[in-house]
N, C-alpha and C positions, 0 to 999 in steps of 0.2 A: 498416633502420628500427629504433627504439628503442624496445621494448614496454613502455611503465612499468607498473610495480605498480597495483593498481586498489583502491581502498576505497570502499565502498559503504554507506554511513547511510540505512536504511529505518526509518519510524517508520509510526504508525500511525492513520488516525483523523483523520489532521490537515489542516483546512480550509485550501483554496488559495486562496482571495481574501484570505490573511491574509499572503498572499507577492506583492504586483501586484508587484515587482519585488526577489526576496528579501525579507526578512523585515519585516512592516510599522515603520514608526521607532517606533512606541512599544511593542513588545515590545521584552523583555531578554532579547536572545539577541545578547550580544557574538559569541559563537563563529561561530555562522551569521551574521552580519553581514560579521564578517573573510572568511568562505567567500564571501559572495556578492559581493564587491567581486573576487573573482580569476576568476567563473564566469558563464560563458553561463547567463541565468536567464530560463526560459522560462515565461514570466507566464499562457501558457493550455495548461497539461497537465491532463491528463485520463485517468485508469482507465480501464481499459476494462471493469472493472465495480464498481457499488460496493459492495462485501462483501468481507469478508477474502479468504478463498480462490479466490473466484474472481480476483480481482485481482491477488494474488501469483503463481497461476500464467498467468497471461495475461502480465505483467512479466515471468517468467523466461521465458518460452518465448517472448515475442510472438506469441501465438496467442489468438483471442479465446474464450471460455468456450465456442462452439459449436464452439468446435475441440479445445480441451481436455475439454472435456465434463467438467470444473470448475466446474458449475451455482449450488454453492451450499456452504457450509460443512461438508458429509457425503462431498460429491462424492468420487471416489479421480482424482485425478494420475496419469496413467500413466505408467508407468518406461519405454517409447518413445517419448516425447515428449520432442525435444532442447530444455534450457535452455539461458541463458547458461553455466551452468556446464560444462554437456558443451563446446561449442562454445572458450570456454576451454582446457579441459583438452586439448581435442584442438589447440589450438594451443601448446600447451608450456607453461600455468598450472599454481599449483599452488594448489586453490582449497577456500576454509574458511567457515563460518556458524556465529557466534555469537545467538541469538534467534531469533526467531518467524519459519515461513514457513507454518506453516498446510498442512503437505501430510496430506491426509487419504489413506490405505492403508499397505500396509506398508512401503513404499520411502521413506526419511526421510534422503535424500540428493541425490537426484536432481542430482546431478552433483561433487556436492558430497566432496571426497576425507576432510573432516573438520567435524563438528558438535560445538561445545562445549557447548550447551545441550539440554537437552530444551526440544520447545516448549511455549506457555501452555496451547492450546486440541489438544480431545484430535483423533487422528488414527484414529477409525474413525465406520461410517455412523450414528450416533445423532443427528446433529442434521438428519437425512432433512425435508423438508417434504413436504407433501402434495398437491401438484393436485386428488386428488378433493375433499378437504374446505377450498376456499376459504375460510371462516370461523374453522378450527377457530385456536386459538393454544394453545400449548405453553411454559407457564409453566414450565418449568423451565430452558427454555435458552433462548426470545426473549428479548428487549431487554423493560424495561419503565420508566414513567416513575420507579420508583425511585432512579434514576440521578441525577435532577437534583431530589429532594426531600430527599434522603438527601446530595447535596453540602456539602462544606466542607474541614475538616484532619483529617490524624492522623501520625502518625510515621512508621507501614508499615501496608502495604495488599496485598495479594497482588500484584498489579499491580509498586509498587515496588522486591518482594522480588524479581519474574524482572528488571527493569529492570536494578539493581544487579550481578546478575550476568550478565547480557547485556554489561555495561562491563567488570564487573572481568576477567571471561579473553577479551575483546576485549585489552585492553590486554596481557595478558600475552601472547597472540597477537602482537601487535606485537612487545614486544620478543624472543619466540624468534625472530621473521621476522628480526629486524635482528641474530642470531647468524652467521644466511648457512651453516646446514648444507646446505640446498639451494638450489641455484643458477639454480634456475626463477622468474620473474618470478611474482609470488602475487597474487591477488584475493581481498579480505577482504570477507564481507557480515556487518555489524553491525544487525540488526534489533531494534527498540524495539516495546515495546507501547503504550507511552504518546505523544499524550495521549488515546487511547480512552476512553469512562467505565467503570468510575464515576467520576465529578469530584470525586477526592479528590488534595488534594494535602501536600505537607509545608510546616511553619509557615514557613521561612525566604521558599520562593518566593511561597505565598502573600502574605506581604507585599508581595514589591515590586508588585503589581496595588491598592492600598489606594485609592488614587487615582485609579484606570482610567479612561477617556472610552468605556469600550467593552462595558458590561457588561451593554447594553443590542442586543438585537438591530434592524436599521436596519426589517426590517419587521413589527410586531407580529402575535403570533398571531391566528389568522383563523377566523372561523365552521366548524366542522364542513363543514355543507353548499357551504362557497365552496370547499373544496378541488376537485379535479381527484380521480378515481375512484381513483389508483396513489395518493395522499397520503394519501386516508380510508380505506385496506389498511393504510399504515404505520402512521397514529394510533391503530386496530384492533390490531393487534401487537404495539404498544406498552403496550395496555392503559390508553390514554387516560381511559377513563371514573374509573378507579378512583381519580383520583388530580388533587388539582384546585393546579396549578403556578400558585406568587405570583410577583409581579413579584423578592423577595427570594431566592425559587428560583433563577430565572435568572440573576440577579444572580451569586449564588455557585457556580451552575454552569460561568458563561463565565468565574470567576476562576478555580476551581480549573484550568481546562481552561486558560488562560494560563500558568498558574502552573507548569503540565505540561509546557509548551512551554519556560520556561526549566529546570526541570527537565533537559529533555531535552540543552537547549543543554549543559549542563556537562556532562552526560556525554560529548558527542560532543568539548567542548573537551580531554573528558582524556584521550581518545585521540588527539588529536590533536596533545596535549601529548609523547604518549606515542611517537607517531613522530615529533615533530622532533626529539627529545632520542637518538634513536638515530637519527638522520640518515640517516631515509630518505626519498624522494620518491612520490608516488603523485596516478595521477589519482582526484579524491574527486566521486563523485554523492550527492544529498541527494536525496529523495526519499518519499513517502508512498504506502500504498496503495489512500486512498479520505479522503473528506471527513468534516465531520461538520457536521451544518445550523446545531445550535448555538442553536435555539431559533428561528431569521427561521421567519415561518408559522406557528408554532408546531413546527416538527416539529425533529428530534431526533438526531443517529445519523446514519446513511446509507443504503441501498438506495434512492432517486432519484436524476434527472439534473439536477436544482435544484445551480445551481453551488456552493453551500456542500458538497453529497453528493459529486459527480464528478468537480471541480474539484484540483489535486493543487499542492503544491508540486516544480519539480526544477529542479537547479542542480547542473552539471556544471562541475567545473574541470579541463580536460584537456588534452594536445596538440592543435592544431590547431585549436580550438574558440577563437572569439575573446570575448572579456568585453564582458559588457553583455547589455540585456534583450531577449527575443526575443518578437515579439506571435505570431507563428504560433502557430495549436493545431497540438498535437501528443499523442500518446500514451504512458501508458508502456509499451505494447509498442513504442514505437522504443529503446527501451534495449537491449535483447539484442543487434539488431543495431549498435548504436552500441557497444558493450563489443568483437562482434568486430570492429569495423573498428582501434578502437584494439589489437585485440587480432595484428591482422594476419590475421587470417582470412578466408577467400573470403566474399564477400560474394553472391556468385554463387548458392554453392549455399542460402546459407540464405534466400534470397528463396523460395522453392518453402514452406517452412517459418513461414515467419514472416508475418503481417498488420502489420508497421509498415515504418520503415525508418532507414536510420543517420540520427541526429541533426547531424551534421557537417554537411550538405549545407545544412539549414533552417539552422543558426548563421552559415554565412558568407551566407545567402541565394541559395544555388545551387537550393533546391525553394523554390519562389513557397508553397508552403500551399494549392494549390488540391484535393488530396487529401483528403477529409472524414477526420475523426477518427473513427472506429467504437467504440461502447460500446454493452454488453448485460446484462440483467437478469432471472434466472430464478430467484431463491429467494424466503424466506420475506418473503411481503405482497406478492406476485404468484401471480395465478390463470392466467397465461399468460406467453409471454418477453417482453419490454421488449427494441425497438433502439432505439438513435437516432444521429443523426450531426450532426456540430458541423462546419461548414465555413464558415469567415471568420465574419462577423456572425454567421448564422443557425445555431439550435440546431433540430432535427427529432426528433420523437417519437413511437414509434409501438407500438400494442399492440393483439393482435386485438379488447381485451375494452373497448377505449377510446377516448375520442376523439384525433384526432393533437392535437399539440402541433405551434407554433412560436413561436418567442420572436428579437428583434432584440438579439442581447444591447449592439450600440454603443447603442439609445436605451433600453434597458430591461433594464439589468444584474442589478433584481431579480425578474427574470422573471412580470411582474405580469397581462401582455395576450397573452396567445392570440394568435396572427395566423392562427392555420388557416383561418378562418371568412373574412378580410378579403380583399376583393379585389382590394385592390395590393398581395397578398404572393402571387397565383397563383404569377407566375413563380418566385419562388425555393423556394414550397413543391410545384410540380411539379416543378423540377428534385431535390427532396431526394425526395421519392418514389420517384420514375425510381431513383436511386441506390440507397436503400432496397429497392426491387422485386427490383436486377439481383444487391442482396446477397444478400439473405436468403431462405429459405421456412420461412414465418411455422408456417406448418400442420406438417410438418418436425419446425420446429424446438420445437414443441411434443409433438409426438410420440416427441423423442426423451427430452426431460425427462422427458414421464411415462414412459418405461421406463426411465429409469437412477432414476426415484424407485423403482418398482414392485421390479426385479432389487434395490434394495440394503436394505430394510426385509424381504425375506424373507434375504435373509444375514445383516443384523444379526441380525434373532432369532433366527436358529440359533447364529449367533456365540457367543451371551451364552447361551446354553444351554450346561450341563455346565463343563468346562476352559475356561474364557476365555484366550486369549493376546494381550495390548494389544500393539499396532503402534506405542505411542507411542516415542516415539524414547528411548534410556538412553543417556549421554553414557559412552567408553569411557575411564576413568582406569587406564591403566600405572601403574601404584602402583611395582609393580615396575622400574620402568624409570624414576622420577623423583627428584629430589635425589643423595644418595648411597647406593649398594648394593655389596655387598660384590663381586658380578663386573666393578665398575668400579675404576681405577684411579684415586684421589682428585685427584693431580697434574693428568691430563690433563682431570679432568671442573672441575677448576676453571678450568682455562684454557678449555678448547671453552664451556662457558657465561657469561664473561664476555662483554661487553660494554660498551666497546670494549675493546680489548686492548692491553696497555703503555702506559698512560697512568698 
């Protein structure tokens, strides 16, 4: 078997009904357009949670948040916990991250044999939430509606400044890979911040949206009181009151946040410029870690299971994976196992490990989809956990502190009508209970929340007392050891780092 090189485009923030089958036709993203004509592109994937961190490490490890005990963006990732990357590496990879993966504690590798970047978002317990104080919000690190009053352009923005270089030693990654000092088959994860907000973008992309049909969310914002109990926690969080969003708001929010997306598109085109011109091959996944609502309802961000929050773009071009669109929900905890099947790895053992399963099976329609999709939700604008499960039509919702949810997403894709209440939806919403039930313990699983909140707010503040020592990650430059130095032989270091050779 022929284990190809693996490239891997993680961005962030980015709404999946904006992908019903790769990238919608009137975005300008040439690049992922060309991508998605070569890729199995599976038009209902879904997080398995919607928050940065918990989602990132749910995707590398396929284990869901109550496995990782990855609750919420303070959480710590444990370094026992196999990722793709371990699984990789143990199968003779040789594996690198450039961007964002949001591991909070000291381990800023997790399988990982080299990191180019530090990450955006900091890596110890300080953005802890709180269970006892369901009310309280913590203006200095939630979300708030500034985000989209405060949209429009500017040149650089913090955000841009990690993007840019998230690409530029991705690419230069590439070409030392295609040097061939070593001769292990490589997996490259390329992680993007954007289009996250703030919704600022630069003036070029901005433009081409001048015209947009889109800038308008399909369901207008909605009374306070008509939301659902988990929506008026986010509007809450958000700091809704303080801050009264125009139609022009919006407007410029859903352009910049467009405008981000091709943004993004060129970058990923110049890495990809960047391996064909060193003529390498590689199977490429595109993927996001969570949605962003984008203003339908009024709401904003992500942490719900409202399809714009949960909802993900992924499109895999790989061996064995056939091209064209795939209706099955799926998770991206089937990634990890889907990386080691092409990776030639047992598949065997990491079933014990992992909550998803290899993607290959659902592409050629060897798994029918009748395994529900699992996703979960226990950080900040929840006073308890959030499960729910998406199996065919039906999406199921469920929260001690709340009413369930069910929604038909084939007659009501903007998730408008409740069917919990309805009773010709018994059947299928007795079978998602039962399901629900045989998964979860709701009690548990709140129980354990509040003691990984409790244990990590008395470490932080001792942490930050006296010597602080940040876990965030410091990217390792051999100064010594790059271009020309005097214990190298100039002859030979000219030839070993070209590319290609004798042309």
């Amino acid at each position: 078997m022929t284990r190809p090189n693996i490239l891997i485009f993680m961005v962030d923030q980015l709404n999946g009904t904006l992908f019903p089958d790769g990238p919608a036709e009137w975005l300008h993203t040439p690049n992922l357009k060309r991508l998605a004509a070569r890729s199995a592109r599976f038009a209902n994937a879904y997080t398995a949670s919607p928050l940065c961190a918990p989602g990132r490490a749910a995707f590398m490890s396929g284990r869901l948040p109550s496995r990782t005990r990855v609750y919420d963006n303070a959480a710590e990732f444990a370094s026992d916990i196999p990722t793709y990357a371990h699984h990789l590496r143990r199968a003779g990879y040789q594996t690198c991250l450039s961007g964002k993966m949001h591991f909070v504690g000291p381990d800023q590798l997790h399988g990982f044999e080299e990191r180019l970047t530090t990450d955006i978002y900091p890596a110890d317990f300080g953005w802890t939430p709180d269970y006892r104080k369901p009310d309280e919000r913590i203006d200095w690190w939630y979300h708030n509606m500034g985000s989209v009053t405060a949209a429009g352009v500017a040149a650089v923005t913090n955000q841009m400044e990690y993007d840019d270089e998230v690409a530029y030693h991705a690419i230069r990654k590439v070409n030392d890979l295609a040097r061939g000092h070593d001769d292990r088959p490589w997996c490259l994860t390329v992680s993007f911040t954007h289009p996250h907000d703030p919704y600022v973008a630069r003036r070029d992309y901005w433009d081409l949206y001048a015209d947009c049909g889109h800038l308008q969310p399909v369901t207008p914002a909605m009374a306070y009181e008509d939301h659902d109990p988990h929506a008026r926690r986010i509007l809450d969080a958000s700091d809704w009151q303080k801050f009264e969003i125009t139609d022009e708001d919006i407007r410029r929010s859903r352009r910049a946040y467009f405008a981000n997306i091709s943004y993004l598109d060129d970058k990923i085109g110049a890495i990809l410029a960047a391996l064909e011109a060193t003529r390498q091959e590689a199977a490429i996944l595109f993927l996001s870690d969570h949605g962003d609502m984008l203003g339908e309802r009024g709401l904003w961000f992500k942490m719900s299971f409202y399809e714009g929050s949960a909802r993900v773009p992924l499109m895999i071009s790989a061996p064995g994976l056939p091209v064209g669109r795939v209706d099955v929900p799926v998770s991206t905890m089937d990634v990890a196992p889907t990386l080691a099947e092409l990776a030639g790895a047992e598949l065997a053992e990491l079933a014990d490990w992992t909550d998803g399963r290899s993607l290959a099976g659902v592409a050629t329609g060897a798994d029918d989809g009748t395994t529900p999709v699992a996703m979960e939700y226990a950080a900040e604008a929840s006073s308890a956990p959030l499960i729910c499960l998406r199996r065919g039509r039906w999406k199921y919702t469920r929260c001690a502190t709340d009413p369930d949810q069910l929604f038909d997403l084939r007659a009501d894709p903007q998730e408008l009508t409740n069917l919990a209440g309805d009773p010709e939806c018994a059947d299928p919403l007795d079978d998602l209970r039962d399901m629900a039930t045989a998964r979860w313990n709701l009690d548990r699983f709140d129980a354990e929340v509040r003691d990984s909140q409790a244990r990590r707010r008395v470490v932080y503040e001792a942490l930050r007392r006296g010597c602080y020592f940040p876990w965030d990650h410091q990217p390792l430059q051999k100064a010594s050891e790059r271009y020309m130095r005097n214990h190298l032989d100039l002859n030979a270091l000219e030839e070993r780092q070209r590319f290609p050779r004798g042309e």
